[in-house]
CHARMM internal coordinates of N, CA and C (Angstrom, degrees):
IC EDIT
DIST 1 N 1 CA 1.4685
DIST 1 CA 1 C 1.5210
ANGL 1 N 1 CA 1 C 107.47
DIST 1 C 2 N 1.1597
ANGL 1 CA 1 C 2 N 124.48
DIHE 1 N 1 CA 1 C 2 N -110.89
DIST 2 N 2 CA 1.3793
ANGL 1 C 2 N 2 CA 130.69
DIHE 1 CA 1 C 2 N 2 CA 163.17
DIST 2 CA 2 C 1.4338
ANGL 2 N 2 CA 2 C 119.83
DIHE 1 C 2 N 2 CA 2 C 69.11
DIST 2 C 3 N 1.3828
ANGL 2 CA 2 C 3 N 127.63
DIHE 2 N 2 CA 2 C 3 N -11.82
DIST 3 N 3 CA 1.0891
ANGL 2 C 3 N 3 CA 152.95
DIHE 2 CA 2 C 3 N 3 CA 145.91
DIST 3 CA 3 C 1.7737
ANGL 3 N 3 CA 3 C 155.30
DIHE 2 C 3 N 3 CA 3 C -57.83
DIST 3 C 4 N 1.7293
ANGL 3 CA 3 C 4 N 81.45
DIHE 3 N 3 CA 3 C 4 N 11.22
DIST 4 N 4 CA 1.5643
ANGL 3 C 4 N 4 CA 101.24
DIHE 3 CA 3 C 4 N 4 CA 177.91
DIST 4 CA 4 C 1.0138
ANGL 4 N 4 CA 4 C 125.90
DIHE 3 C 4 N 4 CA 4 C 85.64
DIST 4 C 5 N 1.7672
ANGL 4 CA 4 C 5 N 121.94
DIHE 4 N 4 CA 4 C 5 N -22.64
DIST 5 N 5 CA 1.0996
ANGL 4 C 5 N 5 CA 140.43
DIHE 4 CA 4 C 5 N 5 CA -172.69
DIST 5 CA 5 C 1.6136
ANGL 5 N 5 CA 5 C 110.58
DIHE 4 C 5 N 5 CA 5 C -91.09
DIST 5 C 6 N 1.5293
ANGL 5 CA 5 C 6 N 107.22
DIHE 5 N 5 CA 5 C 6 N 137.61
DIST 6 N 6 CA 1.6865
ANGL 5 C 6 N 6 CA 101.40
DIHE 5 CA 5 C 6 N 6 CA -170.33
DIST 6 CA 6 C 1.3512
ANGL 6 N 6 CA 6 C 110.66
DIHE 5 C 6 N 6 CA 6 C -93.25
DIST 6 C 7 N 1.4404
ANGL 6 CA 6 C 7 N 132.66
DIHE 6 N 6 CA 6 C 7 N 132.93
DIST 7 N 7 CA 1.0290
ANGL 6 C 7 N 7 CA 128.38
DIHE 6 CA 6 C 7 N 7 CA -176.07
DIST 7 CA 7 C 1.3381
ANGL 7 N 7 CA 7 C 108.30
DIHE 6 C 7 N 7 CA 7 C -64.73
DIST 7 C 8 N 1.8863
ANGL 7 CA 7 C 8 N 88.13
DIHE 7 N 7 CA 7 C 8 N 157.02
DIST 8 N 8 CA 1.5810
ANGL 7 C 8 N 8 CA 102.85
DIHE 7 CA 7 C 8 N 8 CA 174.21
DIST 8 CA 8 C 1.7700
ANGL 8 N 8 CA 8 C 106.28
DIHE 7 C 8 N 8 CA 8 C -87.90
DIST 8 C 9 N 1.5287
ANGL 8 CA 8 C 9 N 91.36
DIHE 8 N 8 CA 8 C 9 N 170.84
DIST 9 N 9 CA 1.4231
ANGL 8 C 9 N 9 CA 88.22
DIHE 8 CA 8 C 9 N 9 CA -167.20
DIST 9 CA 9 C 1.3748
ANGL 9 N 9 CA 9 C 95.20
DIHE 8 C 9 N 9 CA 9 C -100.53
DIST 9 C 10 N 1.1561
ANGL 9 CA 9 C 10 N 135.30
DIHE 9 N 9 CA 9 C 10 N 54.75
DIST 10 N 10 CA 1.2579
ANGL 9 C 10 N 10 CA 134.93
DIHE 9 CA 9 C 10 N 10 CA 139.64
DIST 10 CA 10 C 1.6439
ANGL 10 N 10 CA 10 C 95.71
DIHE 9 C 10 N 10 CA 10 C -89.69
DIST 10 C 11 N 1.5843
ANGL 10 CA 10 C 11 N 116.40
DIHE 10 N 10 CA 10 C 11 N -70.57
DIST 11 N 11 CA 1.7700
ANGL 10 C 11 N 11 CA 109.64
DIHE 10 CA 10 C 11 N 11 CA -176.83
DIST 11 CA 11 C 1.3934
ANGL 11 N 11 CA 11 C 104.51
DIHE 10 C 11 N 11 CA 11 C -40.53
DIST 11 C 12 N 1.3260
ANGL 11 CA 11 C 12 N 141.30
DIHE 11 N 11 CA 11 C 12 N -49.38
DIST 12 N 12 CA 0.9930
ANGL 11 C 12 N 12 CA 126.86
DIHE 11 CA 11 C 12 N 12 CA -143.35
DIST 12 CA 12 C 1.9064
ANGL 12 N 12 CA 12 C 86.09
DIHE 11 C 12 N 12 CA 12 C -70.82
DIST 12 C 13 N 1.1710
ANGL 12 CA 12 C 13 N 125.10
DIHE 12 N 12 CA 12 C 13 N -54.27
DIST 13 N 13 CA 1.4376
ANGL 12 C 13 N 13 CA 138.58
DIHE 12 CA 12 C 13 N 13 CA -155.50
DIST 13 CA 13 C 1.5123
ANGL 13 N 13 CA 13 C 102.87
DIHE 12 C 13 N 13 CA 13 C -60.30
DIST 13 C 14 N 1.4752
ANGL 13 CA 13 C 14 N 119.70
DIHE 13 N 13 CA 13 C 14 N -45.15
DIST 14 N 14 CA 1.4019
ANGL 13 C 14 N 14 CA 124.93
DIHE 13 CA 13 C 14 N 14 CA 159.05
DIST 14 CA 14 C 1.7795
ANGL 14 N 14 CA 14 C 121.22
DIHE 13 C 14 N 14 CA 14 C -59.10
DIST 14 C 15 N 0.8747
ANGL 14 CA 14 C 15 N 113.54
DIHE 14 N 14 CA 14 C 15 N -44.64
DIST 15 N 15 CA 1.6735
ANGL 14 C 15 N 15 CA 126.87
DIHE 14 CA 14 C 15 N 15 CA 170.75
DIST 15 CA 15 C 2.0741
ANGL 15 N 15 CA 15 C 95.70
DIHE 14 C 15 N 15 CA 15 C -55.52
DIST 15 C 16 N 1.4119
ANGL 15 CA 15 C 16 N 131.61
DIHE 15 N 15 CA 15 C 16 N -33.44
DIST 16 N 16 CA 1.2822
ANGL 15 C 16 N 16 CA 108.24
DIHE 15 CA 15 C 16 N 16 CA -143.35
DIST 16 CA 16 C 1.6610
ANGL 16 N 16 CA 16 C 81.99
DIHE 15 C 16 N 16 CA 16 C -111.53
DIST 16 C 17 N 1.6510
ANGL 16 CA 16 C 17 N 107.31
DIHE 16 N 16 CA 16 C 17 N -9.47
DIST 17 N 17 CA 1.5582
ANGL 16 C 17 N 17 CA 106.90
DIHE 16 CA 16 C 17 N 17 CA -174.40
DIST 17 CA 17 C 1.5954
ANGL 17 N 17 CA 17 C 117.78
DIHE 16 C 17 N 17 CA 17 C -98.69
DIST 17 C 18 N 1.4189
ANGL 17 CA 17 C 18 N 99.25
DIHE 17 N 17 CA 17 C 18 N -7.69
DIST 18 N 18 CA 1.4970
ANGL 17 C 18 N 18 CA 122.96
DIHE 17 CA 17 C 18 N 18 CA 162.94
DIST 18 CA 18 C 1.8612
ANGL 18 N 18 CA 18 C 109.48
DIHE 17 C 18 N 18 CA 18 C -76.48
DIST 18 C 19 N 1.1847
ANGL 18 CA 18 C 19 N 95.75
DIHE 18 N 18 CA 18 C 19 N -67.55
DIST 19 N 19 CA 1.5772
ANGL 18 C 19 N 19 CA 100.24
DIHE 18 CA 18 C 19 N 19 CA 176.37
DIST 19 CA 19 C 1.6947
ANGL 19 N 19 CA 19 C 110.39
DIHE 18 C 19 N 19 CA 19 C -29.62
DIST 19 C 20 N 1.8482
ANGL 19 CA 19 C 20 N 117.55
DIHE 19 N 19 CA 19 C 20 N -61.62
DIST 20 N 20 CA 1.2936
ANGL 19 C 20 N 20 CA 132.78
DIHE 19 CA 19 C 20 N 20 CA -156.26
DIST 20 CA 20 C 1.6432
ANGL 20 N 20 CA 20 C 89.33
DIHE 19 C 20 N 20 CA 20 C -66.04
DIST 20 C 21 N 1.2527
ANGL 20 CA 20 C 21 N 123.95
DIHE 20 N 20 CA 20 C 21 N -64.27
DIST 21 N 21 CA 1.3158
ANGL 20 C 21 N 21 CA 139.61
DIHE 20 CA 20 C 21 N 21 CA -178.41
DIST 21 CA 21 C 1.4786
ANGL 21 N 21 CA 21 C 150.28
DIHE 20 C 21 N 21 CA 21 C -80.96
DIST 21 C 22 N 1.2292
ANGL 21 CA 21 C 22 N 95.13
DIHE 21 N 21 CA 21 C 22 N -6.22
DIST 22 N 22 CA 1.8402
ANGL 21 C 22 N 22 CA 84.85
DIHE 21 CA 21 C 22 N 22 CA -175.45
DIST 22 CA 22 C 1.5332
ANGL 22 N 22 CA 22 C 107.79
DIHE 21 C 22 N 22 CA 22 C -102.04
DIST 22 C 23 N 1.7406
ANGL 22 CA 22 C 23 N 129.81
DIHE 22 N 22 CA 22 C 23 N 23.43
DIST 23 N 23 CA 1.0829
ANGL 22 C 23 N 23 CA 130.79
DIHE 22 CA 22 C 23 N 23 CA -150.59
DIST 23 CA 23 C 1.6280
ANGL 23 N 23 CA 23 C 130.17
DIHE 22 C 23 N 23 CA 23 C 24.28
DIST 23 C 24 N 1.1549
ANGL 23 CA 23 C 24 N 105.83
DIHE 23 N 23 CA 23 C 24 N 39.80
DIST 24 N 24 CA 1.9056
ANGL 23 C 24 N 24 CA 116.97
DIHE 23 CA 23 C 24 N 24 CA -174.46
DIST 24 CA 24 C 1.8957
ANGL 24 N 24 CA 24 C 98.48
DIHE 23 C 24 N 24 CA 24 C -110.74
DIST 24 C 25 N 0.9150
ANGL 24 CA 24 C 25 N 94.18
DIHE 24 N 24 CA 24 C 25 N 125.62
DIST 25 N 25 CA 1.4737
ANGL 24 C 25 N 25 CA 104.89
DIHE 24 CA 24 C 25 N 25 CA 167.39
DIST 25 CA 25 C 1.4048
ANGL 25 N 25 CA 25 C 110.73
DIHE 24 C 25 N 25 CA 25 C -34.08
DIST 25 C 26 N 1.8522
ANGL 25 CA 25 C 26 N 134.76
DIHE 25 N 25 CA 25 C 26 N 162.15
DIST 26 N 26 CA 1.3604
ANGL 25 C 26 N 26 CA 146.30
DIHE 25 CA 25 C 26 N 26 CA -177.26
DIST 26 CA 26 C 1.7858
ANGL 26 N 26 CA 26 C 80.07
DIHE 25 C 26 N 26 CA 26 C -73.68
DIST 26 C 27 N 0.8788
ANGL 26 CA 26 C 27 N 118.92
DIHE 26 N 26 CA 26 C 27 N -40.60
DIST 27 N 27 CA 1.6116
ANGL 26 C 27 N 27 CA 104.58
DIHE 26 CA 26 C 27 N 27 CA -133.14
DIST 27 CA 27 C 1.7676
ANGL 27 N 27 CA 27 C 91.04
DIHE 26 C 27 N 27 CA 27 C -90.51
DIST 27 C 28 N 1.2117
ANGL 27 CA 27 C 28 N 93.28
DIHE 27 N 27 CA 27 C 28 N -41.41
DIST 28 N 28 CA 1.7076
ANGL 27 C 28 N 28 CA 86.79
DIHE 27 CA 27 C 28 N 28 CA 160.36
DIST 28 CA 28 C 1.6374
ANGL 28 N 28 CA 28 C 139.32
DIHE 27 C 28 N 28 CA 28 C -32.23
DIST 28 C 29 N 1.4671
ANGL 28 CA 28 C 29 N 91.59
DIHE 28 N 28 CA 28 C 29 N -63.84
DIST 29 N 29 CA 1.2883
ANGL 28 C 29 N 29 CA 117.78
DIHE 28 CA 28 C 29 N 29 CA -163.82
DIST 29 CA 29 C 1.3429
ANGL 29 N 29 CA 29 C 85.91
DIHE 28 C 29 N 29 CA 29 C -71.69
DIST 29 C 30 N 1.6559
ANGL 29 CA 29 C 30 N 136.50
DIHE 29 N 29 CA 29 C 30 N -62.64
DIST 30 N 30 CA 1.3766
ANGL 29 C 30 N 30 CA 118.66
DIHE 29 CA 29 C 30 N 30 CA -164.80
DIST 30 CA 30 C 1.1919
ANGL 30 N 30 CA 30 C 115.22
DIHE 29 C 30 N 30 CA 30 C -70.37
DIST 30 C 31 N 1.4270
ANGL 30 CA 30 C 31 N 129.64
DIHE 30 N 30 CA 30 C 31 N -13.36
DIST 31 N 31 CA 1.3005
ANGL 30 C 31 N 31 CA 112.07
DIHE 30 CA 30 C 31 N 31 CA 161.75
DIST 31 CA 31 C 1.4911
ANGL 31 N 31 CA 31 C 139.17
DIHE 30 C 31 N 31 CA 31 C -70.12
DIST 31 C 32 N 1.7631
ANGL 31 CA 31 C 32 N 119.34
DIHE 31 N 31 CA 31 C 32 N -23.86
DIST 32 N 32 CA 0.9929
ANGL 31 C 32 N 32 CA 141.37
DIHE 31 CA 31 C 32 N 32 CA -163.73
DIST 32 CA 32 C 2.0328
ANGL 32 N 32 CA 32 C 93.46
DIHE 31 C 32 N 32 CA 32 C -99.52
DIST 32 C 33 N 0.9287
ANGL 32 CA 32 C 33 N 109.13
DIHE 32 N 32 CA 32 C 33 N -39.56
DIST 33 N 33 CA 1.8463
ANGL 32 C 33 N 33 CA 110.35
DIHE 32 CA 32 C 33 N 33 CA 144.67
DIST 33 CA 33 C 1.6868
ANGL 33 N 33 CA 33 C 134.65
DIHE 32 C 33 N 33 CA 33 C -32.93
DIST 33 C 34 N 1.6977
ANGL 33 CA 33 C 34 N 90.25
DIHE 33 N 33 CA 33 C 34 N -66.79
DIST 34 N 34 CA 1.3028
ANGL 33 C 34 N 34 CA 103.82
DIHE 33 CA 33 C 34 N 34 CA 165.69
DIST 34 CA 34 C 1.5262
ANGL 34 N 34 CA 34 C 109.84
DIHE 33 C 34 N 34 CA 34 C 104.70
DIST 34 C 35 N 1.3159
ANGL 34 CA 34 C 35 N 93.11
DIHE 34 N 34 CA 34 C 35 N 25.67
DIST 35 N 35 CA 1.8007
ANGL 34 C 35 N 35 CA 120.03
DIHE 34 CA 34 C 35 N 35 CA -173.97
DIST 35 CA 35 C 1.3745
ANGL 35 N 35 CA 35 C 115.71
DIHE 34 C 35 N 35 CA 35 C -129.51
DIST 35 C 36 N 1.3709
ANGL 35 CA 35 C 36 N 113.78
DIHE 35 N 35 CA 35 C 36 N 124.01
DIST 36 N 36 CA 1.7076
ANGL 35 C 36 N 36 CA 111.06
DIHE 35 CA 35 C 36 N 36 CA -179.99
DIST 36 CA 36 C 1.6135
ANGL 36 N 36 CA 36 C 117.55
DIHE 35 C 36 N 36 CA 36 C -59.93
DIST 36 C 37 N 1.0686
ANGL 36 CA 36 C 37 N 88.60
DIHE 36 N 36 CA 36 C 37 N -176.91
DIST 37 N 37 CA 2.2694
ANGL 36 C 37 N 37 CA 108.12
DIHE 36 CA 36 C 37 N 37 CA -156.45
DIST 37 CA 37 C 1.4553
ANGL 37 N 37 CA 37 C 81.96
DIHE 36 C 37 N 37 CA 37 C -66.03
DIST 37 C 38 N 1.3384
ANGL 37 CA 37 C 38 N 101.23
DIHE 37 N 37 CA 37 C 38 N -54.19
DIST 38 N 38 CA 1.7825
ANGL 37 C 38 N 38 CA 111.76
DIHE 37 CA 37 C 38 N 38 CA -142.52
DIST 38 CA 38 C 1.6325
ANGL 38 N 38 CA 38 C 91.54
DIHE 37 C 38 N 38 CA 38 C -62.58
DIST 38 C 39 N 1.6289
ANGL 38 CA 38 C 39 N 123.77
DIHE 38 N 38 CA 38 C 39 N -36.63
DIST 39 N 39 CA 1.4581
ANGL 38 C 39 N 39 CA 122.15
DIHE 38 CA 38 C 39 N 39 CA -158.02
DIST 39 CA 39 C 1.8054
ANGL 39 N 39 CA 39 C 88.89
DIHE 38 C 39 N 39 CA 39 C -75.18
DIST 39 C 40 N 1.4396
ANGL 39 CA 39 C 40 N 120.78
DIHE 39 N 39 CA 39 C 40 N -56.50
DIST 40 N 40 CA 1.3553
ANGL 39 C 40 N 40 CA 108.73
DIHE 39 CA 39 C 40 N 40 CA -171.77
DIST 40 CA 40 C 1.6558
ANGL 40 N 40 CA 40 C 118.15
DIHE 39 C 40 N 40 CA 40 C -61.64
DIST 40 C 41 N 1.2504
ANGL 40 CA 40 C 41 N 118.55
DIHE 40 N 40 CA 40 C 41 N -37.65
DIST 41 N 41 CA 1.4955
ANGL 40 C 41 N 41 CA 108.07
DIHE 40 CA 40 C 41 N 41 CA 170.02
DIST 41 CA 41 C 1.4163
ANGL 41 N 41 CA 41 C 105.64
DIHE 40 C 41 N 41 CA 41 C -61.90
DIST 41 C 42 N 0.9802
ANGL 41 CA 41 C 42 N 141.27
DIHE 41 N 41 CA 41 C 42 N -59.95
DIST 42 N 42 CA 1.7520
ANGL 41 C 42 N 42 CA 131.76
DIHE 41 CA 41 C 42 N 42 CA -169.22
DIST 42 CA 42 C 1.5916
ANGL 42 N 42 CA 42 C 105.96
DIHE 41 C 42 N 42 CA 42 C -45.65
DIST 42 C 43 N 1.2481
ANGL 42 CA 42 C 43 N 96.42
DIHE 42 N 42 CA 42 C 43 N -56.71
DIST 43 N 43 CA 1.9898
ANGL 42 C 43 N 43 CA 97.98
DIHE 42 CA 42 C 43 N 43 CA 173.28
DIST 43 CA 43 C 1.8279
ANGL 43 N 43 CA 43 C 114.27
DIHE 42 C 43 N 43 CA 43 C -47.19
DIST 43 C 44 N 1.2123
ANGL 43 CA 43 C 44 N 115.72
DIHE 43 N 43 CA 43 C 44 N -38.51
DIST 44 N 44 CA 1.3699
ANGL 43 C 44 N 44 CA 133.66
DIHE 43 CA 43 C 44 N 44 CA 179.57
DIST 44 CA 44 C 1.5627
ANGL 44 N 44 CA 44 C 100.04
DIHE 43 C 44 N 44 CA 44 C -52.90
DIST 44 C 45 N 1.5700
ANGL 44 CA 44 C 45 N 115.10
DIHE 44 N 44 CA 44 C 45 N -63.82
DIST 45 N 45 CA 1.2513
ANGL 44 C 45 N 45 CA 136.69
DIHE 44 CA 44 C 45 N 45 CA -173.83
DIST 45 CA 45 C 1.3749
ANGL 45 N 45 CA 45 C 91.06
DIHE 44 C 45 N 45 CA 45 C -45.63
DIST 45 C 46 N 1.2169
ANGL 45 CA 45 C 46 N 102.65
DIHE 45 N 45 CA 45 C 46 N -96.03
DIST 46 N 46 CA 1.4358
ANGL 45 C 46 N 46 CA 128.33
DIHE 45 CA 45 C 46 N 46 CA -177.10
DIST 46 CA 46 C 2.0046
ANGL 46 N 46 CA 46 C 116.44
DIHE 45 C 46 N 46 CA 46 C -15.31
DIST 46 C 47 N 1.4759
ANGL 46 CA 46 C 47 N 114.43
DIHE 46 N 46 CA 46 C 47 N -54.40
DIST 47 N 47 CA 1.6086
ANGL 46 C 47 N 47 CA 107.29
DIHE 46 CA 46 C 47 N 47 CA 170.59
DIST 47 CA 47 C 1.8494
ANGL 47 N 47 CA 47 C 101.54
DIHE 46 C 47 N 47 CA 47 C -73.11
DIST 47 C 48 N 1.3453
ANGL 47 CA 47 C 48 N 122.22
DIHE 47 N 47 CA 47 C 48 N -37.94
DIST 48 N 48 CA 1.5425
ANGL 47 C 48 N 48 CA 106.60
DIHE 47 CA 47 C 48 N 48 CA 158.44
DIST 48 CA 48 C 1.0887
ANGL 48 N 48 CA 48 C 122.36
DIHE 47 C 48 N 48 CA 48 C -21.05
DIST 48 C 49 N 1.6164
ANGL 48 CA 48 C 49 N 119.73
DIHE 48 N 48 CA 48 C 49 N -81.99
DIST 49 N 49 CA 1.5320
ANGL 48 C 49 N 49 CA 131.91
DIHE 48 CA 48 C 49 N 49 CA -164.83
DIST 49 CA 49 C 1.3451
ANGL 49 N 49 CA 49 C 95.38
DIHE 48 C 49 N 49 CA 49 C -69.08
DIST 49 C 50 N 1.2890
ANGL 49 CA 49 C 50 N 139.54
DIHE 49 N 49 CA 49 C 50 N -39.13
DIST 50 N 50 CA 1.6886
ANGL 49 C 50 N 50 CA 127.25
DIHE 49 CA 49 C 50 N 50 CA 160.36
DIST 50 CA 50 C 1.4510
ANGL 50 N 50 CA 50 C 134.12
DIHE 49 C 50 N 50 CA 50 C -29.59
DIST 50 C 51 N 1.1985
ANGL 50 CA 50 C 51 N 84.25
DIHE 50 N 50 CA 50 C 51 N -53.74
DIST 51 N 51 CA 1.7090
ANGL 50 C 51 N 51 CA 96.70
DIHE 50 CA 50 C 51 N 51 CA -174.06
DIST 51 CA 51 C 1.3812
ANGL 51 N 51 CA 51 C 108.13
DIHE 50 C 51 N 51 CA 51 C -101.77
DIST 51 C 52 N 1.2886
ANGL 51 CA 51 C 52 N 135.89
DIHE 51 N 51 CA 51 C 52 N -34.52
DIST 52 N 52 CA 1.7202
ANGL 51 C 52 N 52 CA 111.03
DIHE 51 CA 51 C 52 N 52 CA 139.03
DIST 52 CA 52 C 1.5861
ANGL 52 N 52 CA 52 C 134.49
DIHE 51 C 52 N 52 CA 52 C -52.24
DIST 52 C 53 N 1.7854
ANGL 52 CA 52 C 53 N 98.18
DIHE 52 N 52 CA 52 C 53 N 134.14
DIST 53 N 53 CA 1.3647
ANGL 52 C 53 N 53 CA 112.39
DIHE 52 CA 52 C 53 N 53 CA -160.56
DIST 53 CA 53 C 1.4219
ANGL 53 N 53 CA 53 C 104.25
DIHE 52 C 53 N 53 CA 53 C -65.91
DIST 53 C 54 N 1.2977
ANGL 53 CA 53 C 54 N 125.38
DIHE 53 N 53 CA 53 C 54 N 161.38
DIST 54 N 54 CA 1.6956
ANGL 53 C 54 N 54 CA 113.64
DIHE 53 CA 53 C 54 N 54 CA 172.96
DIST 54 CA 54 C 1.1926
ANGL 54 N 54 CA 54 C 126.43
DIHE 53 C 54 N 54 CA 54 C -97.22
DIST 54 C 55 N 0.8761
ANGL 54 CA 54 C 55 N 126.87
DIHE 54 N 54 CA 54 C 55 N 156.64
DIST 55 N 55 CA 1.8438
ANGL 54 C 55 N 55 CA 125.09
DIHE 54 CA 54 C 55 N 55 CA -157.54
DIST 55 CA 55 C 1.7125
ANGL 55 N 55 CA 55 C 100.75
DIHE 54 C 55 N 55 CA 55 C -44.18
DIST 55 C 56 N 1.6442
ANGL 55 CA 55 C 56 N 111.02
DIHE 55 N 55 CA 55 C 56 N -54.94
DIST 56 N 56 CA 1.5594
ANGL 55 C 56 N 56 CA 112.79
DIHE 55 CA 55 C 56 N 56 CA -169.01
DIST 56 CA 56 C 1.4994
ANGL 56 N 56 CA 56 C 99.08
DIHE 55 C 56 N 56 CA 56 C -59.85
DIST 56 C 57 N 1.4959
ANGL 56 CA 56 C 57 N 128.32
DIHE 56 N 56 CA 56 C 57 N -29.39
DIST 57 N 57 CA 1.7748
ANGL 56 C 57 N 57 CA 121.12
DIHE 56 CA 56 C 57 N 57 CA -178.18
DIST 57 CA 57 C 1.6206
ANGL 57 N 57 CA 57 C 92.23
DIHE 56 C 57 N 57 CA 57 C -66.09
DIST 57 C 58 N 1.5070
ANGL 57 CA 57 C 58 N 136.56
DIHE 57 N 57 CA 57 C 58 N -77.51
DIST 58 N 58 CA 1.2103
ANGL 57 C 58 N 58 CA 127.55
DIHE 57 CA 57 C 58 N 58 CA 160.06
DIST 58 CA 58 C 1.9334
ANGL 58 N 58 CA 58 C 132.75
DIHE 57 C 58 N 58 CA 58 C 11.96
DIST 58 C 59 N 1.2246
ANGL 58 CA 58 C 59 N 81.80
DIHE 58 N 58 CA 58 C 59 N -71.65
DIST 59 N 59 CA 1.7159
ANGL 58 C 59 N 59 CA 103.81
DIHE 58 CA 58 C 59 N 59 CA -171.96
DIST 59 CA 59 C 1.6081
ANGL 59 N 59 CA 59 C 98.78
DIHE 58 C 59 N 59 CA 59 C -53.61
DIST 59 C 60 N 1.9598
ANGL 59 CA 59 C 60 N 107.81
DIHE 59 N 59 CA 59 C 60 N -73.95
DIST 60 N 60 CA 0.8573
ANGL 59 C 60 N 60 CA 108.80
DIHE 59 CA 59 C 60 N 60 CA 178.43
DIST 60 CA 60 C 1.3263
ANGL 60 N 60 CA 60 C 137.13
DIHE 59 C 60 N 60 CA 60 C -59.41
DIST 60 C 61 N 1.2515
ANGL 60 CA 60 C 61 N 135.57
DIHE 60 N 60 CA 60 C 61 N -28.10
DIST 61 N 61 CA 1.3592
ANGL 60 C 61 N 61 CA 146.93
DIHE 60 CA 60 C 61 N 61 CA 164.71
DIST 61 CA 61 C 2.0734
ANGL 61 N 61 CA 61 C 97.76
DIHE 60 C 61 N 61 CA 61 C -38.49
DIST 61 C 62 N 1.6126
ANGL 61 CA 61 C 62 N 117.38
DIHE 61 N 61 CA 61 C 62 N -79.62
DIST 62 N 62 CA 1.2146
ANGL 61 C 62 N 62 CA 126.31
DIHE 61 CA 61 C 62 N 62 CA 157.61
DIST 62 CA 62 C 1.4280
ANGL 62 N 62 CA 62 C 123.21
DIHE 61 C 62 N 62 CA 62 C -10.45
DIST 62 C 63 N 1.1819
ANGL 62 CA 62 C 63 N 108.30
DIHE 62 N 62 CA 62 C 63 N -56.47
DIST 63 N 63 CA 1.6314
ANGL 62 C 63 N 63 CA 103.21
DIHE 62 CA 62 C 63 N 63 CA -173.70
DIST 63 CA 63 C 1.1602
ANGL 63 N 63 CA 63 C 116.62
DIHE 62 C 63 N 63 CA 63 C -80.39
END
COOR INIT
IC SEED 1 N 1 CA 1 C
IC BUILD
């Protein structure tokens, strides 16, 4: 990357499915990307809090 240009969210989605899976360190993978630690952990974060349901999906599901 490194080029000013914002990734698409396909890279980003490949970058966060590399991270979960290819047993290679964060710091690896974002370097061989060409994207800092801090940008691939936030993306990491970020499909986390995605794909966990939110408390009100929770609640309501329950009742």
């Amino acid at each position: 990357m490194g080029n000013g240009n914002r990734p698409t969210p396909e890279f980003r989605r490949e970058a966060v499915r590399l991270a979960l899976t290819s047993g290679r360190t964060r710091r690896e993978i974002a370097e061989d990307l060409g994207i800092g630690l801090s940008t691939l952990t936030r993306w990491l974060s970020q499909e986390r809090d995605d794909s966990e349901p939110s408390e009100a999906t929770v609640y309501l599901m329950s009742s």
